[in-house]
C-alpha positions in Angstrom: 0.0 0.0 0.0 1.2 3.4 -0.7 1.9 5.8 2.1 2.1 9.4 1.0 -1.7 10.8 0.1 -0.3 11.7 -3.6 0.4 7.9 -4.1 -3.3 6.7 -2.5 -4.6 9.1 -5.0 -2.6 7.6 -8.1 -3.8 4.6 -7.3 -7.2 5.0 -7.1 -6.8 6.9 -10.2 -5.2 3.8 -11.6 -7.7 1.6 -10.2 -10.6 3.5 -12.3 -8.7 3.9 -15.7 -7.9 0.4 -15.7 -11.6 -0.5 -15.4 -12.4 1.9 -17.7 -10.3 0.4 -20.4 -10.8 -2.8 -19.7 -14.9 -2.0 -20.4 -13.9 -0.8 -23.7 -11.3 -3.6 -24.4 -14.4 -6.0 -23.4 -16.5 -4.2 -26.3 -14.5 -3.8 -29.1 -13.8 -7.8 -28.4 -17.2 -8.3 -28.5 -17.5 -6.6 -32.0 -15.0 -8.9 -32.9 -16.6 -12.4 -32.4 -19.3 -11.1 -34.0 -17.1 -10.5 -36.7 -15.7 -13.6 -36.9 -18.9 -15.2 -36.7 -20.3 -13.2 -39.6 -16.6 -14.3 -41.7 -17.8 -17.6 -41.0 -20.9 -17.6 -42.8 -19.9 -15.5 -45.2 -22.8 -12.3 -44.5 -21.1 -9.9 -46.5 -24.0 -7.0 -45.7 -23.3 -7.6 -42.2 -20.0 -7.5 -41.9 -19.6 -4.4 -43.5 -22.1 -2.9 -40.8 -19.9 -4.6 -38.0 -16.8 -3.5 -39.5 -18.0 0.2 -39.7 -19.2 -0.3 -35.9 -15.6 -1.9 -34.6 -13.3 0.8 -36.9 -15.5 3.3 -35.0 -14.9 1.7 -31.2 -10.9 1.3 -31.9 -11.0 4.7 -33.0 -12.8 5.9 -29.7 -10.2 3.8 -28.2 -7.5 5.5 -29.6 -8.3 9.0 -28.8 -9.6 7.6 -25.0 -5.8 6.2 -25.1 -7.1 2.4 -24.6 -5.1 1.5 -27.6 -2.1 2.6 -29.3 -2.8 4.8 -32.6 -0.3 1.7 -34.9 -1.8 -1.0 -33.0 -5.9 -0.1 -33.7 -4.3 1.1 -37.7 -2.9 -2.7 -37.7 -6.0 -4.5 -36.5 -8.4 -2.6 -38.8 -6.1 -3.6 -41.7 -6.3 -7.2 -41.1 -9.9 -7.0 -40.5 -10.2 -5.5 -44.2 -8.2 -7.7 -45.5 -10.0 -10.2 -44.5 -13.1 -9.1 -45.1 -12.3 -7.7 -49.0 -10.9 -11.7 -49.5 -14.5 -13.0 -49.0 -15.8 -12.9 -52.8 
């Protein structure tokens, strides 16, 4: 346990961030099973709904600084790729 006030307030700062992101971590990997289940059968409408939805969370994310700016870029790249290979 911390001993000077400055320190209990950093954590408990801490404390709430982390719970914070982790809430939007949860989402966006919500988003992304339904993604994967939507790759699976091959619902091209949908997934270009979802994938419009989830580029729109990891951007939140980004500017909320959940994620790192290259990190969300490199997901939603793979996403589309994946997503344009489906013919």
């Amino acid at each position: 346990m911390p001993n000077k006030s400055a320190a209990i307030k950093a954590l408990r700062q801490t404390k709430k961030a982390t719970a914070k992101h982790e809430k939007i971590k949860a989402g966006l990997d919500l988003l992304m099973r339904k993604i994967i289940k939507a790759l699976a059968a091959k619902a091209k409408d949908e997934l270009k709904k979802l994938a419009v939805e989830w580029q729109k969370a990891c951007d939140k994310a980004v500017k909320g600084n959940v994620l790192k700016k290259n990190t969300a870029n490199r997901m939603k790249s793979r996403l589309m790729a994946k997503i344009n290979a489906i013919k």
